[in-house]
C-alpha positions as CSV (number, residue, x, y, z in Angstrom):
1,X,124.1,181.7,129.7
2,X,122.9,178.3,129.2
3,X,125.7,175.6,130.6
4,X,125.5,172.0,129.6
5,X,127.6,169.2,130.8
6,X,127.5,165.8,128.0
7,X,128.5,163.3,130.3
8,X,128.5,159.4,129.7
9,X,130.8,157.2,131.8
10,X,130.5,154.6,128.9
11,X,133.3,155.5,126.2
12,X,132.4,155.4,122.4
13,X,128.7,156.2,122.2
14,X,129.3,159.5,120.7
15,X,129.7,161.9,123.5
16,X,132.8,163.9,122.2
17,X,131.5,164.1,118.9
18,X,127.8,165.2,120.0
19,X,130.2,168.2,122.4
20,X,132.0,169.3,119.6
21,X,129.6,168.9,116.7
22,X,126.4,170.6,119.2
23,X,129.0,173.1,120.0
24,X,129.9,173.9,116.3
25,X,125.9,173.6,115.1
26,X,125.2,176.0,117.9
27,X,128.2,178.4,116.3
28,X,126.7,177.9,113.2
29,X,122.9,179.0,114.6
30,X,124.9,182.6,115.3
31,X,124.9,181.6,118.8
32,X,128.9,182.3,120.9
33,X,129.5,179.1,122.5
34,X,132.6,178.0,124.7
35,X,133.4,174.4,124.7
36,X,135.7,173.2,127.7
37,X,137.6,170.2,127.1
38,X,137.6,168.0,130.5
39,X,138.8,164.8,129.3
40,X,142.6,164.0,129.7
41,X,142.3,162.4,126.3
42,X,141.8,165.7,125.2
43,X,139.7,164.7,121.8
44,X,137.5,167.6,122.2
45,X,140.4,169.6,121.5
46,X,142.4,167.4,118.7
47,X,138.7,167.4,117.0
48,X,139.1,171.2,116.3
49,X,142.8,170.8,115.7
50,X,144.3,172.3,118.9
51,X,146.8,169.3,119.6
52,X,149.4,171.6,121.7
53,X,147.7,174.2,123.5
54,X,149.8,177.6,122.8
55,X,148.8,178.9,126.2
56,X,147.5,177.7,129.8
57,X,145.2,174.5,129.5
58,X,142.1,173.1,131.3
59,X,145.3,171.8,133.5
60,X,146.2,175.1,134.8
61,X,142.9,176.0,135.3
62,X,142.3,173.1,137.8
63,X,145.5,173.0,139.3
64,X,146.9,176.3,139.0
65,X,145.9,179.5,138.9
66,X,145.3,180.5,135.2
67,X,141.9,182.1,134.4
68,X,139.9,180.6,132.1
69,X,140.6,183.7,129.6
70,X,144.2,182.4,129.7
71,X,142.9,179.5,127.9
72,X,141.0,180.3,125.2
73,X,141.6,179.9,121.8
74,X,138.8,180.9,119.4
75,X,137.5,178.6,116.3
76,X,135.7,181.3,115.0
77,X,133.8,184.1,115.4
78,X,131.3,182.4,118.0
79,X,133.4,179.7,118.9
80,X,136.0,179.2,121.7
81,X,138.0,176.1,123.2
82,X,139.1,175.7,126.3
83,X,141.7,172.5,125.6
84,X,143.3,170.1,127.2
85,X,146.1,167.6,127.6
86,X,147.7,164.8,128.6
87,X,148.5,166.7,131.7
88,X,144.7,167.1,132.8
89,X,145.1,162.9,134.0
90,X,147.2,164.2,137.1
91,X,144.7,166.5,137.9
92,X,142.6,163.9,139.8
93,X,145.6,163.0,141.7
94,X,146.7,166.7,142.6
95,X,143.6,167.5,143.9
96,X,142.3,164.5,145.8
97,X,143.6,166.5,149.0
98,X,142.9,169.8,147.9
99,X,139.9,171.7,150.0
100,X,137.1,172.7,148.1
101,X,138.1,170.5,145.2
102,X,134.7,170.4,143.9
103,X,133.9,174.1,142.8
104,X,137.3,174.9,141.8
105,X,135.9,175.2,137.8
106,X,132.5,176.3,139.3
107,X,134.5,179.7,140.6
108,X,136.8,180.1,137.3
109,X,134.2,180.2,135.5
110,X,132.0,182.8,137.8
111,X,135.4,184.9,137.5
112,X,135.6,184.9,133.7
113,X,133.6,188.1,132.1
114,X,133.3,187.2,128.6
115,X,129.8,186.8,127.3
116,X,128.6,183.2,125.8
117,X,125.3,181.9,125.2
118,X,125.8,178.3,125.7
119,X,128.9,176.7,127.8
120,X,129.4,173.3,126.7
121,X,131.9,170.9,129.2
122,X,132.7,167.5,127.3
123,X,133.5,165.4,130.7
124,X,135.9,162.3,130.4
125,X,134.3,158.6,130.4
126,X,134.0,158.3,134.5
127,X,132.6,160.0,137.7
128,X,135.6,161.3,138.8
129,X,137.2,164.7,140.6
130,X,136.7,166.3,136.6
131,X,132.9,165.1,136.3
132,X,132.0,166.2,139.4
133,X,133.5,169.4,138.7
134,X,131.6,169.5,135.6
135,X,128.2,169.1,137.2
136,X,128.7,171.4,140.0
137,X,129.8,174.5,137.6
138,X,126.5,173.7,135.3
139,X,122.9,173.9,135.6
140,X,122.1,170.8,132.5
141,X,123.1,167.7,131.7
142,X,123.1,166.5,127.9
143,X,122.9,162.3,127.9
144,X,124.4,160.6,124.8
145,X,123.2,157.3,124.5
146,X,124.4,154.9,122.0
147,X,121.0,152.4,121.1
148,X,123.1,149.1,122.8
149,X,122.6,147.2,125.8
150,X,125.8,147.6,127.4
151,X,125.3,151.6,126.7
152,X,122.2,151.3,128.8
153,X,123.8,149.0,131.3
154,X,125.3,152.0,133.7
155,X,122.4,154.6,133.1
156,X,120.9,154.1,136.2
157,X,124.8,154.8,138.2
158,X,124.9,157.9,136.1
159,X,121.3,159.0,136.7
160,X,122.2,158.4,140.4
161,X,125.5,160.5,140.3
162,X,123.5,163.3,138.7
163,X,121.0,163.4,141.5
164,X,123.4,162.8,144.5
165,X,125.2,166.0,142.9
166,X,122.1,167.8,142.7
167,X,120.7,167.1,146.3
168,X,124.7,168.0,148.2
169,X,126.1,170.4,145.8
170,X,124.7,172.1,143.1
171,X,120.8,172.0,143.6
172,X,120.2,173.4,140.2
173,X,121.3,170.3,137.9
174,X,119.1,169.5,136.2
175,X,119.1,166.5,133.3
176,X,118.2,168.7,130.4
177,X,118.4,166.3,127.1
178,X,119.4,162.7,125.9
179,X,119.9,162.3,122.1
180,X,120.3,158.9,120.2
181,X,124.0,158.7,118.5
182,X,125.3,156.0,116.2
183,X,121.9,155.5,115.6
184,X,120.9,152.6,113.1
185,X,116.8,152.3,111.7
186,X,117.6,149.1,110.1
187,X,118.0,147.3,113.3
188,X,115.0,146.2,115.6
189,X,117.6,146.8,118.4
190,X,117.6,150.7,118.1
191,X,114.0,150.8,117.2
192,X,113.7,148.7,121.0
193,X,115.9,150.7,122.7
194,X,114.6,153.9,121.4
195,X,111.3,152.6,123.1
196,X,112.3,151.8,126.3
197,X,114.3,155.4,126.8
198,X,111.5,157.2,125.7
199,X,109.0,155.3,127.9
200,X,112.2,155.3,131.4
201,X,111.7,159.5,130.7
202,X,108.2,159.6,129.9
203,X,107.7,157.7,133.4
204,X,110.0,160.4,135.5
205,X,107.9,163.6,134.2
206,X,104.7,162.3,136.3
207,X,107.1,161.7,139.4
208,X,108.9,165.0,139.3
209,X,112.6,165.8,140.4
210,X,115.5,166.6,138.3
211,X,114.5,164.5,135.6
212,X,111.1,165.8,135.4
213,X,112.0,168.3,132.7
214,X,114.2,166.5,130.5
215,X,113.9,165.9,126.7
216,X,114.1,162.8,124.2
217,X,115.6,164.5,121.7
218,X,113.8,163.5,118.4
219,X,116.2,163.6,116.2
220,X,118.5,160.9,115.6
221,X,122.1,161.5,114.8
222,X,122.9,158.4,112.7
223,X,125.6,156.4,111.7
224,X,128.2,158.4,109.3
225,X,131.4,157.9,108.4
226,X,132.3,161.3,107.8
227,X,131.4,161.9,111.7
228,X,133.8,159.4,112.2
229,X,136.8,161.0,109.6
230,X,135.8,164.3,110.8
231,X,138.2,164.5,114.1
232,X,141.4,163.4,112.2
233,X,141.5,166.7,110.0
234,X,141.1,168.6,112.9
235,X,137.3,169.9,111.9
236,X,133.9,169.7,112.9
237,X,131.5,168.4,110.6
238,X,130.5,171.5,109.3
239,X,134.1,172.8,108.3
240,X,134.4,168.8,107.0
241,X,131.6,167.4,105.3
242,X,128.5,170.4,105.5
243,X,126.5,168.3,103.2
244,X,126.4,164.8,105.6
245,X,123.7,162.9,106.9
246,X,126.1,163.9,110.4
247,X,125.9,167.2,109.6
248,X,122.0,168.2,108.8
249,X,121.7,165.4,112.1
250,X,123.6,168.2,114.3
251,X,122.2,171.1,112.7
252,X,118.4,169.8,113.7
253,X,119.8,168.7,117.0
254,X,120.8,172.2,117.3
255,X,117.3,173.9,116.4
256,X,115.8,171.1,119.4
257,X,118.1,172.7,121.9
258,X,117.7,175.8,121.0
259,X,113.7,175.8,121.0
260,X,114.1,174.1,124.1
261,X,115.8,177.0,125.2
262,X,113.5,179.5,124.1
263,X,110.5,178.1,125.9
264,X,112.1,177.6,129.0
265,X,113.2,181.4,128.8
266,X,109.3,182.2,128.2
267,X,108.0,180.1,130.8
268,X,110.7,181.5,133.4
């Protein structure tokens, strides 16, 4: 199983949308994916239209002892949620004490038996107790990057955080992918900032380390408003608008990831 946490400690440059959207193109591929809501906001969740979990939450997973199979609500066929709430902010507070805090999802998820080929975590906008959670139960990182200065600003913290977690407690993280979002051609800006990411990755492949292996994504999921209506009918762009520029965007996202996939299965 291929595990990916899509972190970005900036808010609003796409990462919840890229979770769910990646998720649901991966679904679509005939791929079973399970996408783990770890943001308090819980807009991974309201964007498939869970806004009440029936059952146990990410919540009772961190804090309690429900098993991730509690949790679950499937989509569809190949898709499943784990959701959350509001109560998943308490979380960092309940367990800033609690021994062992930081592999808590890492051994849920060891303990659950049913069989995915991609788990997807959408982390909330920080480094927190839930992030770090995140990238000790996975082996990849996906980066969302909006083409903006500020966006850029705080890359280097968050490149740091992934490699301080990789060197003390999960040694195989590894940053797997960064993809574009909100992405505008008409502006010189994007076409700039495009540049310089590609050039910052191209750089850490001749030095090696965890970002040695890691992919521009080529495609470019642009600006769409139908990305943006998407969430508030409770549907992924596929069940929403399946003939968008957001959609075919996701859908040849998808086919990257999953070729990526495929080689490093043939080169292992």
């Amino acid at each position: 199983m291929r595990s990916i946490a899509v972190i970005n400690q900036k808010g609003g440059v796409g990462k919840t949308t890229s979770a769910v959207n990646l998720s649901a193109a991966l679904a679509e591929a005939g791929k079973r994916v399970c996408l783990m809501d770890l943001d308090p906001q819980a807009h991974a969740s309201l964007h498939l239209g869970v806004s009440m979990p029936e059952g146990d939450s990410m919540y009772e997973i961190l804090c309690g002892d429900a098993s991730i199979d509690s949790a679950r609500t499937w989509i569809n066929d190949n898709l499943a949620l784990i959701p959350a709430n509001l109560d998943l902010a308490a979380a960092e507070m309940e367990l800033a004490c609690e021994v062992g805090r930081e592999v808590i999802l890492k051994d849920r998820i060891e303990a659950d038996d049913e069989p995915f080929d991609f788990l997807i975590l959408d982390c909330p906008p920080s480094l927190g107790v839930l992030t770090i959670n995140a990238l000790v139960a996975v082996n990849e990182v996906f980066l969302p990057l909006q083409p903006h200065f500020l966006a850029l600003h705080g890359l280097s913290k968050l490149l740091r955080t992934i490699e301080v977690v990789s060197r003390r407690l999960n040694n195989q993280l590894r940053l797997s992918g960064v993809a574009l979002c909100m992405f505008d051609s008409n502006t010189r800006l994007a076409a700039e900032v495009s540049n310089d990411v590609a050039e910052f990755f191209t750089a850490t492949k001749t030095q090696g380390g965890i970002f040695s292996e890691a992919k521009f994504y080529e495609t470019r999921i642009r600006r769409n408003v139908r990305l943006a209506e998407a969430p508030s009918f409770g549907k992924s762009i596929f069940q929403y608008a399946p003939d968008s520029n957001g959609a075919e965007d996701y859908l040849q996202l998808a086919q990257e990831v999953l070729h990526q996939f495929e080689r490093q299965a043939v080169a292992a």
